[in-house]
C-alpha positions in Angstrom: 0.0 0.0 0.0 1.5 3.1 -0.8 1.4 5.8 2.3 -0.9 8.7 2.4 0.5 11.4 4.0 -1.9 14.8 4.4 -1.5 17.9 2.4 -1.7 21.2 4.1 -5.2 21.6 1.1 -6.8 18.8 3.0 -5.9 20.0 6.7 -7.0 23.5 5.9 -10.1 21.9 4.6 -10.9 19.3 7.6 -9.0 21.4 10.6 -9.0 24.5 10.2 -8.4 27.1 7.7 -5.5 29.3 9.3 -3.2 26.3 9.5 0.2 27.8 8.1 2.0 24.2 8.4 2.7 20.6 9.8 4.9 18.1 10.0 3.7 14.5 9.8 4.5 11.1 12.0 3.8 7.8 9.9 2.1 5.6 13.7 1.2 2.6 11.9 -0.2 0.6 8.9 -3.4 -1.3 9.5 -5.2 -4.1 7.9 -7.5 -2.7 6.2 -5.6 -1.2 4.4 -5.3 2.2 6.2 -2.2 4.3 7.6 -2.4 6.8 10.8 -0.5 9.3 11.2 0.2 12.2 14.1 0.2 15.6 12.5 1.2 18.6 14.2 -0.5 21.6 13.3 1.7 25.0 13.1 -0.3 28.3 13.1 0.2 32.1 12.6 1.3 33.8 16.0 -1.3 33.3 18.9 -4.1 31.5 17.4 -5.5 29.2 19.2 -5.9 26.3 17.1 -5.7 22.4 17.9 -2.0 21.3 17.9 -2.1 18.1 17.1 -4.6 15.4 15.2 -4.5 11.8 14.4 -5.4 11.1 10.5 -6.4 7.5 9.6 -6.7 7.2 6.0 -8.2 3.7 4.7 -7.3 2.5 1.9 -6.1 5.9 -0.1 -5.2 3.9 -3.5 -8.5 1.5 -3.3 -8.9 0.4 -7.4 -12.4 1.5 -8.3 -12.9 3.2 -4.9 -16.7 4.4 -4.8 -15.7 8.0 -2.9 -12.5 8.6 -5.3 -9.8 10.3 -4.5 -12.2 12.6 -1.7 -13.4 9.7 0.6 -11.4 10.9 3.1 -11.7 14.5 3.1 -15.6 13.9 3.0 -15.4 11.7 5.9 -13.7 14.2 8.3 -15.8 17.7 6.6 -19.3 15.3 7.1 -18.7 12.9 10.3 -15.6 15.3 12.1 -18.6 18.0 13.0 -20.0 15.1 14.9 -17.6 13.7 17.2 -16.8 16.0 20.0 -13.1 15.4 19.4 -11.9 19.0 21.1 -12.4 17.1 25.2 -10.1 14.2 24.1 -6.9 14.4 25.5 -4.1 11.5 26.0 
């Protein structure tokens, strides 16, 4: 499976828009197949954006993939609004 790694498009997109850069931690490949990755998030001076996200991507070179090449971005614009992910903390 070939990694996907996140653009700074797609975290601008999902995140937030301010994002002004990352860098990216390959975690681990899954079975599925899928990659996760920690991303840290870099902003302009004093905004108060989240530093740091987990990105699961399943299966980003899926032949024949029903969602094409924006399955993932949909998932996290459509389902992230959701999930109360700002109280997690580990």
């Amino acid at each position: 499976m070939r990694k996907f790694s996140p653009s700074l498009g797609f975290l601008r997109k999902v995140v937030d828009p301010s994002i002004s850069g990352f860098s990216c931690s390959f975690i681990k490949a899954g079975a599925s197949p899928s990659a996760v990755y920690r991303v840290a998030l870099e902003y302009p001076q004093g905004h108060p954006g989240v530093r740091s996200v987990i990105v699961k991507s399943s299966a980003p070179v899926w032949p024949q993939d029903p969602g094409g090449p924006d399955r993932e971005a949909n998932f996290y614009l459509h389902l992230r609004p959701h999930l109360d992910l700002s109280l997690i903390h580990i």
